[in-house]
DONU-738648 format. One record per residue (C-alpha): residue number from 1; residue in three letters; x, y, z. Coordinates in Angstrom, 2 decimals. Layout:
// DONU-738648
[NUM; "ala"; [X; Y; Z]];
...
This chain:
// DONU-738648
[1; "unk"; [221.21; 191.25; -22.11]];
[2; "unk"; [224.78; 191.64; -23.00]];
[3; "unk"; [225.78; 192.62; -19.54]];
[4; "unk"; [224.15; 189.57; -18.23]];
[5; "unk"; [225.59; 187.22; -20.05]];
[6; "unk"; [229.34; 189.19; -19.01]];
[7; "unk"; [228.22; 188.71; -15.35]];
[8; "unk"; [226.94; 184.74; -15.91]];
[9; "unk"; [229.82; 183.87; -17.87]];
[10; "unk"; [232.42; 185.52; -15.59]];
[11; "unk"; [230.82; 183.67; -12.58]];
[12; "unk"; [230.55; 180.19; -14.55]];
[13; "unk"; [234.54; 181.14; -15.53]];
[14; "unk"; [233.72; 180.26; -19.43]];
[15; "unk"; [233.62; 182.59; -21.95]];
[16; "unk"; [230.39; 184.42; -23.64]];
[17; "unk"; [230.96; 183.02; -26.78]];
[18; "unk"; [230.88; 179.50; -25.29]];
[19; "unk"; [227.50; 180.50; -23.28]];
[20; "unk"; [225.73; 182.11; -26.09]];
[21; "unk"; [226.18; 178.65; -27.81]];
[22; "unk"; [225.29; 176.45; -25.32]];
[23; "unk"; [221.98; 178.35; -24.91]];
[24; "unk"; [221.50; 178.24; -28.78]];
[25; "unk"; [221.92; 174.58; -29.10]];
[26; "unk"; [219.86; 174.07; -25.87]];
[27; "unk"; [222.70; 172.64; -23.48]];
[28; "unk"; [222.39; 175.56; -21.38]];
[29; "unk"; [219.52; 177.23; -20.15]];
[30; "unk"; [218.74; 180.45; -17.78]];
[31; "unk"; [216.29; 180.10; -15.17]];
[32; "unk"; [214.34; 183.03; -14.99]];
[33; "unk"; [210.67; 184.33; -15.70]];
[34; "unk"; [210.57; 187.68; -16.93]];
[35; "unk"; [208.18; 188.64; -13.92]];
[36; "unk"; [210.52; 187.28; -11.36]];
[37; "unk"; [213.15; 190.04; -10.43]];
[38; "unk"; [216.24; 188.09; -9.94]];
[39; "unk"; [219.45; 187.60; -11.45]];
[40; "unk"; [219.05; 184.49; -14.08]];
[41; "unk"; [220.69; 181.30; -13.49]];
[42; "unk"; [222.52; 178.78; -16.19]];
[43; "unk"; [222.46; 175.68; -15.89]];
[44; "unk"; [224.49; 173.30; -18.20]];
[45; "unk"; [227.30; 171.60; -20.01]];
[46; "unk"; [230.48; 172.95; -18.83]];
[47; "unk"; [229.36; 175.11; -16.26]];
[48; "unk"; [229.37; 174.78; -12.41]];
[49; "unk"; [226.78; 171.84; -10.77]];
[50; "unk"; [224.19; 173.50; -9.31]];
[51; "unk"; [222.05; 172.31; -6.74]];
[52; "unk"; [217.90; 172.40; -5.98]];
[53; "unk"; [215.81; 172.70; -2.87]];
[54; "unk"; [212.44; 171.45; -2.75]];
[55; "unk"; [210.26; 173.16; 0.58]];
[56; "unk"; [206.46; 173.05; 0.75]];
[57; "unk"; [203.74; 172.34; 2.75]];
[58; "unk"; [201.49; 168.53; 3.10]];
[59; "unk"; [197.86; 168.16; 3.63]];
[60; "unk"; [198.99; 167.09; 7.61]];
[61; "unk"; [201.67; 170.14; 8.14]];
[62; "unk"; [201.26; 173.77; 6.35]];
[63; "unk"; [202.42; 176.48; 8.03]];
[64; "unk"; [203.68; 179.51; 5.78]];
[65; "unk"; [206.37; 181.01; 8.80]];
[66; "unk"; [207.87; 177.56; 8.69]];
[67; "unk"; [208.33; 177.18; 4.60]];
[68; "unk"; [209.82; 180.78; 4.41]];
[69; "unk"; [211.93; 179.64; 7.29]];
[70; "unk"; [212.94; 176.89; 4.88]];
[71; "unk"; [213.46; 178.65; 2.19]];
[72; "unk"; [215.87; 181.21; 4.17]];
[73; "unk"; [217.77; 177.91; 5.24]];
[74; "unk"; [217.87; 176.38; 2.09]];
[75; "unk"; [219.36; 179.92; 0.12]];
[76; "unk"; [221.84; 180.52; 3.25]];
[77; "unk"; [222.94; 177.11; 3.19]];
[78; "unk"; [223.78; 177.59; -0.59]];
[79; "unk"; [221.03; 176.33; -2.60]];
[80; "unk"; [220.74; 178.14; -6.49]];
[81; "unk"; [217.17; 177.22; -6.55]];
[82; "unk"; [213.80; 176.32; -4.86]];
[83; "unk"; [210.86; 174.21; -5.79]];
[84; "unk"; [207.61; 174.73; -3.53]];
[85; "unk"; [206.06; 171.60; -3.57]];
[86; "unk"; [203.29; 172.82; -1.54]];
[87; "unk"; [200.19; 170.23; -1.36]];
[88; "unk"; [198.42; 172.11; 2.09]];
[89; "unk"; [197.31; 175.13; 2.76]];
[90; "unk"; [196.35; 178.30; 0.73]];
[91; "unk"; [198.93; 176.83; -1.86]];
[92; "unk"; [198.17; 180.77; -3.86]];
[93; "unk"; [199.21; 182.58; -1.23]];
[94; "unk"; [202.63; 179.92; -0.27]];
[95; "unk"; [203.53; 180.06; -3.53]];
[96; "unk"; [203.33; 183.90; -4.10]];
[97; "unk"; [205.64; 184.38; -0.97]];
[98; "unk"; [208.05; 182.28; -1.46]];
[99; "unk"; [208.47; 183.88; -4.56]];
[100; "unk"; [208.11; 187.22; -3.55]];
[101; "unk"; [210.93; 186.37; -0.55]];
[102; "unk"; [213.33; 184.00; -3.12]];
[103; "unk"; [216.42; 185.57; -4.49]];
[104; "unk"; [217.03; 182.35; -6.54]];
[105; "unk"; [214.51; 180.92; -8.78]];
[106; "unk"; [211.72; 178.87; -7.77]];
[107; "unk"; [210.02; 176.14; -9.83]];
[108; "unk"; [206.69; 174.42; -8.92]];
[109; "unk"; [204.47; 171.14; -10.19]];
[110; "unk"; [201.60; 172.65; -11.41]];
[111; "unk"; [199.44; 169.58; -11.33]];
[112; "unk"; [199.46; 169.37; -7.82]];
[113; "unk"; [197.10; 172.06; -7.21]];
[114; "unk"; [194.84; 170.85; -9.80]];
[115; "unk"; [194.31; 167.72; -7.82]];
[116; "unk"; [193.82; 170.12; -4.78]];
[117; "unk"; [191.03; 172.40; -6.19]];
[118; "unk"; [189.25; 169.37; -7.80]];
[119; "unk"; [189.40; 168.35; -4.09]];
[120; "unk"; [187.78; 171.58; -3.44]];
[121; "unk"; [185.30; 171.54; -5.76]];
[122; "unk"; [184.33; 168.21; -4.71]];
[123; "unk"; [185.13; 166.38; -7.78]];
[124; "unk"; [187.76; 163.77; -8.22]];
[125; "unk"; [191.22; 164.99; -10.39]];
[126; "unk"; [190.52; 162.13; -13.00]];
[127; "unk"; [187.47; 164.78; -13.74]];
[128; "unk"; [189.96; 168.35; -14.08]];
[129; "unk"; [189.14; 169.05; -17.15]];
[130; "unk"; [192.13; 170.15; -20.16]];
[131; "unk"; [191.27; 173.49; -19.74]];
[132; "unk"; [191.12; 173.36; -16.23]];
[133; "unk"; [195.34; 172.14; -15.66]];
[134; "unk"; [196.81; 174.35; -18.16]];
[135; "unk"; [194.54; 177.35; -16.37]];
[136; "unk"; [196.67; 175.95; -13.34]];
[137; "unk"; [199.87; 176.66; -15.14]];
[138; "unk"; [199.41; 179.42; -16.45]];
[139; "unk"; [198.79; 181.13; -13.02]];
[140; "unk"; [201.71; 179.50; -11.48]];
[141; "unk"; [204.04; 180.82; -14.42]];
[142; "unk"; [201.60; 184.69; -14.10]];
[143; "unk"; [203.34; 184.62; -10.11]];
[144; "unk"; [206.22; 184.58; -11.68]];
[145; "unk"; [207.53; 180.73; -11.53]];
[146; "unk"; [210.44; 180.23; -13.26]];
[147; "unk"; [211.18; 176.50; -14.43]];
[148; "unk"; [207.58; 174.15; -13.99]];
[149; "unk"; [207.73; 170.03; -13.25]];
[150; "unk"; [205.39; 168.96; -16.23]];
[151; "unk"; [205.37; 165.15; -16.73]];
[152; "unk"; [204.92; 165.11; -20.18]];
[153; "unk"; [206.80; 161.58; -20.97]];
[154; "unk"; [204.33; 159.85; -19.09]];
[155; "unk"; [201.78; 158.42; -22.18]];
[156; "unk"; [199.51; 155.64; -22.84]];
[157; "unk"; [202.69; 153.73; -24.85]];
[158; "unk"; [205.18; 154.73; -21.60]];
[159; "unk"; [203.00; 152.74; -19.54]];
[160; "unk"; [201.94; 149.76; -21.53]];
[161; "unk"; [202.22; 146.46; -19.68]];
[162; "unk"; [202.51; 148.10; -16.53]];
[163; "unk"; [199.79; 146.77; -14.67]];
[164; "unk"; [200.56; 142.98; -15.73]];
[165; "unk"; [204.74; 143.25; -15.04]];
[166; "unk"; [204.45; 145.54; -11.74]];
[167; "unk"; [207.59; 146.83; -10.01]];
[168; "unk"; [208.45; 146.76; -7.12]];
[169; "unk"; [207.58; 150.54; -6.07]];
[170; "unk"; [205.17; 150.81; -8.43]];
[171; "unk"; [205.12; 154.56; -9.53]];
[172; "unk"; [206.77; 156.59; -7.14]];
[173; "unk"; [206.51; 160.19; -8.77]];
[174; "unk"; [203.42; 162.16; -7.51]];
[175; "unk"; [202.80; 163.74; -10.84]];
[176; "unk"; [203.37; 160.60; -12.37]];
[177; "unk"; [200.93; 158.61; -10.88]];
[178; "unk"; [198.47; 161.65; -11.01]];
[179; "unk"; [198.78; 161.32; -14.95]];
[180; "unk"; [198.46; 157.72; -15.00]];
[181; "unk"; [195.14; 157.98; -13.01]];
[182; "unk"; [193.65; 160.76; -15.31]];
[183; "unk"; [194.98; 158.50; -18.74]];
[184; "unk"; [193.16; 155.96; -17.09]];
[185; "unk"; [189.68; 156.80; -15.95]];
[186; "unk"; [189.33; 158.96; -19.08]];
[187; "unk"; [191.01; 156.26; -22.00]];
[188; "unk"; [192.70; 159.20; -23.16]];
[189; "unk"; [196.21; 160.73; -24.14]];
[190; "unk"; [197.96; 162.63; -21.62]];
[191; "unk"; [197.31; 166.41; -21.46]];
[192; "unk"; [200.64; 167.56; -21.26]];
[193; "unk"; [201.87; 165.21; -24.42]];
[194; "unk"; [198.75; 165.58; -26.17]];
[195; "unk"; [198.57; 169.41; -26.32]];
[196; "unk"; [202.33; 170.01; -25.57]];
[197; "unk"; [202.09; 173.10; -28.20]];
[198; "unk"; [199.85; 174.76; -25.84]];
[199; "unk"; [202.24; 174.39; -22.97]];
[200; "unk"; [205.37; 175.81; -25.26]];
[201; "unk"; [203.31; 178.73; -25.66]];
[202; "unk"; [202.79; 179.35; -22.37]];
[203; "unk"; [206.54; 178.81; -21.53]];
[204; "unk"; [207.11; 181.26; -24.65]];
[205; "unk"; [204.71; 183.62; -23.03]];
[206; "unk"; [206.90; 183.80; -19.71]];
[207; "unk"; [210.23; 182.95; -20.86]];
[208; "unk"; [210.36; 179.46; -18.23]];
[209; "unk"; [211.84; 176.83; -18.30]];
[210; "unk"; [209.92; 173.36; -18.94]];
[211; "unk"; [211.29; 170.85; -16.82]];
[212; "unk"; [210.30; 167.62; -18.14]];
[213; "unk"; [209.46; 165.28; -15.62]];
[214; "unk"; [210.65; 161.90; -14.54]];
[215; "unk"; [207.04; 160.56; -13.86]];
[216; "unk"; [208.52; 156.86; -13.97]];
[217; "unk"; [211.33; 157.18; -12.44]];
[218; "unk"; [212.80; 153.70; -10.61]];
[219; "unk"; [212.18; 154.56; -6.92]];
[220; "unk"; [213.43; 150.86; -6.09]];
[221; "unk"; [217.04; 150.08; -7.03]];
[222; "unk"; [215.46; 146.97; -8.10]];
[223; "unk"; [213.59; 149.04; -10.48]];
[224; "unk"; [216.14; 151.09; -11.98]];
[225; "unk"; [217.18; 151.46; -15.23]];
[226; "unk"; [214.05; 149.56; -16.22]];
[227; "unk"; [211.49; 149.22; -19.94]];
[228; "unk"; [209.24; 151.38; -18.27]];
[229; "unk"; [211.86; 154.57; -17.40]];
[230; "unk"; [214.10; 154.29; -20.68]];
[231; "unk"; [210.55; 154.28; -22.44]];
[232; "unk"; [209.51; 157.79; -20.99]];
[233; "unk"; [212.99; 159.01; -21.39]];
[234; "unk"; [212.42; 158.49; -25.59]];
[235; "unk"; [209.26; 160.41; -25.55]];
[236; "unk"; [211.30; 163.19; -23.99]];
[237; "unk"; [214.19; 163.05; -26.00]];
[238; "unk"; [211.17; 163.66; -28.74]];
[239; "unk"; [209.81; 166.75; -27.03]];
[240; "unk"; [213.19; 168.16; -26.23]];
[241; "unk"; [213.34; 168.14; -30.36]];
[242; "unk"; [210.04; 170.24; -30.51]];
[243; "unk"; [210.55; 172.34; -27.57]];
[244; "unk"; [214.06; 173.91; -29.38]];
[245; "unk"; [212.08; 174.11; -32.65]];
[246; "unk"; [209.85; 177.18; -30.82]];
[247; "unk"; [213.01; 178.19; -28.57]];
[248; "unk"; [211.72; 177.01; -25.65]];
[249; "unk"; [214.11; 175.89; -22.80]];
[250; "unk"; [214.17; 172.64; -21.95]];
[251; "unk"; [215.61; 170.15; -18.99]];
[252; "unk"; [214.64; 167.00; -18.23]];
[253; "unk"; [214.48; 165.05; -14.87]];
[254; "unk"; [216.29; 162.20; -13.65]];
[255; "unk"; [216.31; 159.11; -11.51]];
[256; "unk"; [215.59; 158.42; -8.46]];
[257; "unk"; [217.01; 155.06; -6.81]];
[258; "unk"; [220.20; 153.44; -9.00]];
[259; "unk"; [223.19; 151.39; -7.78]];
[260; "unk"; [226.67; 153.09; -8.30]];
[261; "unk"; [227.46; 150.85; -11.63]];
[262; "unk"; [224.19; 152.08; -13.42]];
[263; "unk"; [224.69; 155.71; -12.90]];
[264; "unk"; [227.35; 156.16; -15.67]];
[265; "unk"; [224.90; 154.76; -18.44]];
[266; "unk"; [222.06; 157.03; -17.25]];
[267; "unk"; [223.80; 159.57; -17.44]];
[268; "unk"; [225.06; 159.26; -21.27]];
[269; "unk"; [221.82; 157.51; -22.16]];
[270; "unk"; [219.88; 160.37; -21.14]];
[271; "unk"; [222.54; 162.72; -23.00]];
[272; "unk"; [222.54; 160.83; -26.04]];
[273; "unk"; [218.30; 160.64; -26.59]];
[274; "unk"; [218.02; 164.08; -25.28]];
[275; "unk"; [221.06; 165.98; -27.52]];
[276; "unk"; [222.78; 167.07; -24.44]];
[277; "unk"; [219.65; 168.97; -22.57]];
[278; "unk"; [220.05; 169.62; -18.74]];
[279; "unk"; [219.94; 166.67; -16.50]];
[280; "unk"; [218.27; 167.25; -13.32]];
[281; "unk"; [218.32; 164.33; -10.76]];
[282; "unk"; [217.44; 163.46; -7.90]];
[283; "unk"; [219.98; 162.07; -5.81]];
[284; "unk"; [220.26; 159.67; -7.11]];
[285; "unk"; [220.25; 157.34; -4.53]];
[286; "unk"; [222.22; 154.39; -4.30]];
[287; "unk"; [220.08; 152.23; -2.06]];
[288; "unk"; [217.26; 152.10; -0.56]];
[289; "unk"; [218.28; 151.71; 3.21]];
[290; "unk"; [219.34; 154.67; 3.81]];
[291; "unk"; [216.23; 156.78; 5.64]];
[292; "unk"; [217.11; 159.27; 8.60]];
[293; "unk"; [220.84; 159.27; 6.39]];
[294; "unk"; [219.32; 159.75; 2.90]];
[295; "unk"; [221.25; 163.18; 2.56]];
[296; "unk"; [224.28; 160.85; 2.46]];
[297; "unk"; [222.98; 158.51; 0.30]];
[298; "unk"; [221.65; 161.22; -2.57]];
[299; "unk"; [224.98; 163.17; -1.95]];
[300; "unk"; [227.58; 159.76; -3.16]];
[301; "unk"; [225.00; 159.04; -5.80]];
[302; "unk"; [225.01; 162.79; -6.89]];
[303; "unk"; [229.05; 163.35; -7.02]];
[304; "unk"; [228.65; 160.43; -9.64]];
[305; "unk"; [226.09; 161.79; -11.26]];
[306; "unk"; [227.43; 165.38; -11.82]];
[307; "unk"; [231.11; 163.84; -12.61]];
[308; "unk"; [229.55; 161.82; -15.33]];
[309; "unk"; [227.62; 165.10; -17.03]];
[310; "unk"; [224.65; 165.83; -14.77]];
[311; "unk"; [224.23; 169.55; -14.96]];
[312; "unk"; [221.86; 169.77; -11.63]];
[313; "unk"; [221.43; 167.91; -8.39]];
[314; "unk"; [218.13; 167.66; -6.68]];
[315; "unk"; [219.43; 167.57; -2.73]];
[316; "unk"; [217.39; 164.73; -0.26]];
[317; "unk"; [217.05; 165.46; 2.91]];
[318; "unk"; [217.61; 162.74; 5.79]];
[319; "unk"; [213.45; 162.86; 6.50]];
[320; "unk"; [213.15; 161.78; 2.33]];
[321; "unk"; [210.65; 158.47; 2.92]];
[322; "unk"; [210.40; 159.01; 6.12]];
[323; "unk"; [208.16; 162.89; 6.67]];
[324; "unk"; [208.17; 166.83; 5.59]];
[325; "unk"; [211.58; 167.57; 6.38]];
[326; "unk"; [212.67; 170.49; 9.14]];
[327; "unk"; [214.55; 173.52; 8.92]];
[328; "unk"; [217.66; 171.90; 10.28]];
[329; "unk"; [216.87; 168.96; 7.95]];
[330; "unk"; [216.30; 171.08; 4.95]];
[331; "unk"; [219.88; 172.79; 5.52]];
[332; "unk"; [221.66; 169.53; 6.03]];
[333; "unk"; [220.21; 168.20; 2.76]];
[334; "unk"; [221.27; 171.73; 0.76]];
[335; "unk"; [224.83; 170.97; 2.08]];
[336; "unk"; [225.29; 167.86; 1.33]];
[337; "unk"; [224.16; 168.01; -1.98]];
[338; "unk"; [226.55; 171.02; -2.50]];
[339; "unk"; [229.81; 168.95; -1.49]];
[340; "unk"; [228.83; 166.29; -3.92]];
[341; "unk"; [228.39; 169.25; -6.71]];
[342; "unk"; [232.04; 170.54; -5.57]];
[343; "unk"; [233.74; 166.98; -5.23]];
[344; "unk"; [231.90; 166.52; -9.14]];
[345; "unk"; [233.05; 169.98; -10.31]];
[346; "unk"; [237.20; 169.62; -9.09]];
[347; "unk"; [237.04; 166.47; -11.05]];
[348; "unk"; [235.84; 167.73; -13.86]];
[349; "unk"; [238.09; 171.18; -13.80]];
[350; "unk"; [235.88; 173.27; -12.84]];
[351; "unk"; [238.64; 176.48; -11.98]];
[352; "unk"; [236.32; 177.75; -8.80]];
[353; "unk"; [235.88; 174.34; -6.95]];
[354; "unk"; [239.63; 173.77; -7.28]];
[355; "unk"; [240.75; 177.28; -6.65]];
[356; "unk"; [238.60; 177.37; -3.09]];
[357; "unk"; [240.37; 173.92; -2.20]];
[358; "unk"; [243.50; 175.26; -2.43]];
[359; "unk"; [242.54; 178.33; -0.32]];
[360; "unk"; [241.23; 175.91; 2.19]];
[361; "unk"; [244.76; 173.89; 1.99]];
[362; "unk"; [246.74; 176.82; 2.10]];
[363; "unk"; [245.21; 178.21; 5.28]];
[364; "unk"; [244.93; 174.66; 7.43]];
[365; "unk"; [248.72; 174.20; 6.81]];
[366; "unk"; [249.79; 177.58; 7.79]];
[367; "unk"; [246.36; 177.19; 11.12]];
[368; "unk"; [244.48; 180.57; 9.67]];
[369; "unk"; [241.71; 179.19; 11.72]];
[370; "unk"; [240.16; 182.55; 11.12]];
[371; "unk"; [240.58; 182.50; 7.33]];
[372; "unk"; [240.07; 178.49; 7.20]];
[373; "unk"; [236.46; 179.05; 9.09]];
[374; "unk"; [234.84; 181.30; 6.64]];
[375; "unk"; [235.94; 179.24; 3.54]];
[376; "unk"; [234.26; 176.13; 4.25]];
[377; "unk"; [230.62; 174.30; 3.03]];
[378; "unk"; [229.28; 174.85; 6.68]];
[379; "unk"; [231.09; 177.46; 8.26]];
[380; "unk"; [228.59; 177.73; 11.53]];
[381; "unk"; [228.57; 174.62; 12.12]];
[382; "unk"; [232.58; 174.18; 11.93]];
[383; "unk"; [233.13; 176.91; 14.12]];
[384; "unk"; [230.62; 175.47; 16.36]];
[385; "unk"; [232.96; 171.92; 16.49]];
[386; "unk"; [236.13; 174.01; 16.74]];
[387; "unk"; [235.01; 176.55; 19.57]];
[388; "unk"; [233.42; 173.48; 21.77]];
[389; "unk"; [236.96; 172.50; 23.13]];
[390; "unk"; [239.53; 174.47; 22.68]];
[391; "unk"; [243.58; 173.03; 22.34]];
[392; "unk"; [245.89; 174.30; 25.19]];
[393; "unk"; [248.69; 175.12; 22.62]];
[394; "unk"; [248.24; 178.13; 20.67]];
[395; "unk"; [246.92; 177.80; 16.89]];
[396; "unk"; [246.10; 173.36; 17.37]];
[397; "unk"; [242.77; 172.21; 17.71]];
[398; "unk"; [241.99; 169.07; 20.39]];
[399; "unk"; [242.14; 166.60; 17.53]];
[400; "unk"; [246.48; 166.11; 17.74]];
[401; "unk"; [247.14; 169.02; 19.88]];
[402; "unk"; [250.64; 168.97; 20.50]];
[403; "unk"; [251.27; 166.15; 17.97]];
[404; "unk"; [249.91; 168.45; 15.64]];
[405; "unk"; [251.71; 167.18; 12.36]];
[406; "unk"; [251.45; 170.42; 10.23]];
[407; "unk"; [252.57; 172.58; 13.03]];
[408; "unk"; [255.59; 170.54; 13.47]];
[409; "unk"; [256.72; 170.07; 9.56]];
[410; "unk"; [256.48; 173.79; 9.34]];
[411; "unk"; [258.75; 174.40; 12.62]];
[412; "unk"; [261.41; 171.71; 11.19]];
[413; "unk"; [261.09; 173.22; 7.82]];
[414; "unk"; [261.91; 176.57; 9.35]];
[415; "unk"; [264.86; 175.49; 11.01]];
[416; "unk"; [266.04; 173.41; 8.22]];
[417; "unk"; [266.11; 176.70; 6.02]];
């Protein structure tokens, strides 16, 4: 273990002492279940952002070739981790090879497929029984899953009033709503609240990471920020408190739709009731007109987001609201997540994302096209746009050509010397 946490710590550029006690007090975790063979991943205060890519099937598209397709996209395009969110299909079998095929770690929702085999059994999921959903999880984290969505904050309290002061998007979280519905038919406590020892053992078992879900998130910037999202966000600042009692590691998941001037206070409310656990968000998104450009919209709301202390960025593709994104679609949202993560980490200091800028600076002053190419986000695609028209003067591309301004301050400058 000591040569891991060399590697990690080298790559983060902090020291081992300062990981080791992160991990202690719970501000960093490593994603990695001990039947997963791949290298583990920190995530955390004072480390670099890192960035998540969810793939998976739907009950109207589920084609295996196509998620692995995805998932090669999403890991070449720079992603540090998966989630297969896989609702179609032989969701066993997807899951299994995607894990198999991953060389980052892959998280899942668990409660998902226990809607699907209640489906299958012909029985609606308010009717899965307790035994039946942690059975689920336990075979997702037996494949070897390394951090599970588990929407624990969802309770009976979370929720009261809901249904007499609705929102405006209601509850936009699949797991979310699935625990609502269960709550509901069956007047009882949540599963994953009410026996949350049982799932700590299970994440003890495998050493995963519990990723506690943002079941109400706001998925209306008129909803953000709202009684019914602050109230989940104190039952999980509770079970953060239990879950580092038994050395489990812990995250929890963010919002979802909020305007620029709410992200800051998210960000340190969620720090302050949680004790500085991982935040994990989604986007967030800054409005809500953004579909077919939602990438964009996720990747300003993110740079904020990481810059004020979020440790992880969910990416959003530009098919988010609108269908199961493609390939192309999938790579798109991995990259522009990432340059929000960079643009975050250079302001907060982060040596790497400031050293590669000024390796990218260095060679577009002196036209190292060749060097400047490979050091970009999207080098493909930018050598694509460069190669498409090509300048007539040596070393310019057809944007200035021969007004080239860098080419010319380094020929004055030359003669000047």
């Amino acid at each position: 273990m000591a040569d891991i946490y060399k590697k990690i710590a080298k790559k983060e550029g902090v020291s081992v002492a300062y990981l080791k006690q992160g991990i202690k007090k719970g501000r960093i975790v490593l994603l990695k279940n001990k039947l997963h063979r791949i290298k583990p991943l920190a995530i955390g205060q004072g480390l670099r952002t890192k960035v998540n890519a969810n793939i998976g099937t739907s009950p109207d598209v589920a084609d295996l070739k196509i998620e692995l397709k995805k998932l090669f996209a999403a890991i070449g395009a720079g992603a540090d981790t998966v989630m297969d969110l896989s609702t179609g299909g032989n969701i066993d079998k997807i899951r299994r090879e995607i894990i198999k095929h991953s060389k980052v770690p892959v998280g899942t929702v668990p409660i998902y497929q226990v809607a699907i085999e209640s489906r299958k059994r012909h029985k609606p999921f308010t009717r899965a029984s307790v035994d039946e959903i942690y059975d689920v999880i336990e075979r997702h984290l037996a494949d070897g899953v390394d951090f599970i969505t588990v929407h624990c904050g969802v309770t009976r309290d979370s929720i009261r009033g809901m249904a007499g002061k609705r929102r405006v998007c209601g509850v936009v979280s699949r797991g979310g709503s699935m625990m609502i519905e269960w709550m509901q038919h069956n007047k009882q406590e949540n599963p994953l609240y009410e026996y949350y020892d049982r799932l700590l053992k299970l994440a003890e078992k495998y050493d995963a990471t519990l990723s506690l879900g943002d079941g109400l998130r706001p998925g209306a910037i008129a909803d953000a920020t709202d009684e019914y999202q602050i109230r989940e966000l104190m039952v999980i600042g509770e079970l953060i408190k239990k879950a580092r009692k038994h050395k489990v590691s812990v995250m929890v998941e963010g919002p979802g739709h909020i305007p620029i001037n709410e992200i800051e206070a998210n960000i340190l409310l969620e720090k302050n009731v949680c004790d500085g656990a991982p935040f994990y968000v989604l986007g967030p998104l800054v409005t809500d007109i953004g579909a077919g450009y939602d990438h964009i919209v996720a990747a300003i709301g993110g740079a904020l987001a990481a810059y004020y202390g979020a440790d992880y960025l969910c990416y959003v593709t530009p098919s988010e609201h609108l269908g199961l994104p493609n390939i192309d679609e999938v790579r798109d949202g991995v990259i522009a997540s990432k340059l929000a993560a960079h643009a975050a980490d250079i302001a907060k200091g982060v040596k790497y994302a400031g050293k590669v800028d000024l390796e990218v600076s260095k060679a577009r002053y002196d036209l190292n096209w060749k060097k400047l190419l490979t050091l970009l986000a999207a080098p493909k695609k930018a050598k694509t746009i460069y190669r498409r028209s090509r300048s007539k003067l040596k070393d310019t591309c057809t944007m200035c050509g021969e007004f080239c301004a860098m080419k010319k301050t380094r020929q004055v400058l030359r003669r000047s010397r």
